[in-house]
N, C-alpha and C positions, 0 to 999 in steps of 0.2 A: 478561727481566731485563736490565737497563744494567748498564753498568761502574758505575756509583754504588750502585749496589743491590749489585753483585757485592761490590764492594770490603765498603760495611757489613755484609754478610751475613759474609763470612771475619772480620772484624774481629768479630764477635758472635763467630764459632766459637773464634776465636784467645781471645778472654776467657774463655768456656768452656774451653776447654782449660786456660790457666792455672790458674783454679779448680780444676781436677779438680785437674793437677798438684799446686797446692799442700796441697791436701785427702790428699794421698798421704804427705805428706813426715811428719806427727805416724803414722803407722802402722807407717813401718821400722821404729823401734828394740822393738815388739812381736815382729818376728821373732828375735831374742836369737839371733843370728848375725853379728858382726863380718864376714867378709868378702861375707857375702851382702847387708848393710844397706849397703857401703863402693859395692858396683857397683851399687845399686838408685837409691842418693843419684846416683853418675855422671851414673848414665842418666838420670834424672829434669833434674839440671842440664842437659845436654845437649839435652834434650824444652826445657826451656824455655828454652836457647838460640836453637833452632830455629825456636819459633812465636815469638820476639822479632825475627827475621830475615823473619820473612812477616809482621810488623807492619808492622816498617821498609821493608818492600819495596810497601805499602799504601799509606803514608804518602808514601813519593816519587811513585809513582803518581799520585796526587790531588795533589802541589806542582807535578807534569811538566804534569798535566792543565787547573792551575789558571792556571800563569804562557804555556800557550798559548790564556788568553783574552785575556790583556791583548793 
């Protein structure tokens, strides 16, 4: 596998991921627990902080990779 290959493959996962993520978010307010749905929402926020930071860190990657062909 290449760095090009690497990269689209994390970026498939990283979309995956968000899907699941947001697939998560209509299911707290089922748990009918206020401070348990308040840390679940956190963490979730957080989860998708994080894989938007190994986007962004994909994305430079391939601009770093791009502007040392010119």
């Amino acid at each position: 596998m290449d760095k090009s290959e690497a990269i689209r493959d994390l970026r498939a996962k990283c979309d995956e991921l968000s899907r699941q993520i947001t697939a998560m978010h209509p299911v707290v307010p089922k748990l009918q627990d206020a401070p348990t749905q308040n840390e679940i929402i956190r963490a979730l926020f957080e989860l998708t902080k994080n894989v938007e930071v190994v986007k962004k860190q994909l994305l430079r990657l391939e601009k770093r990779d791009d502007s040392t062909v010119l």
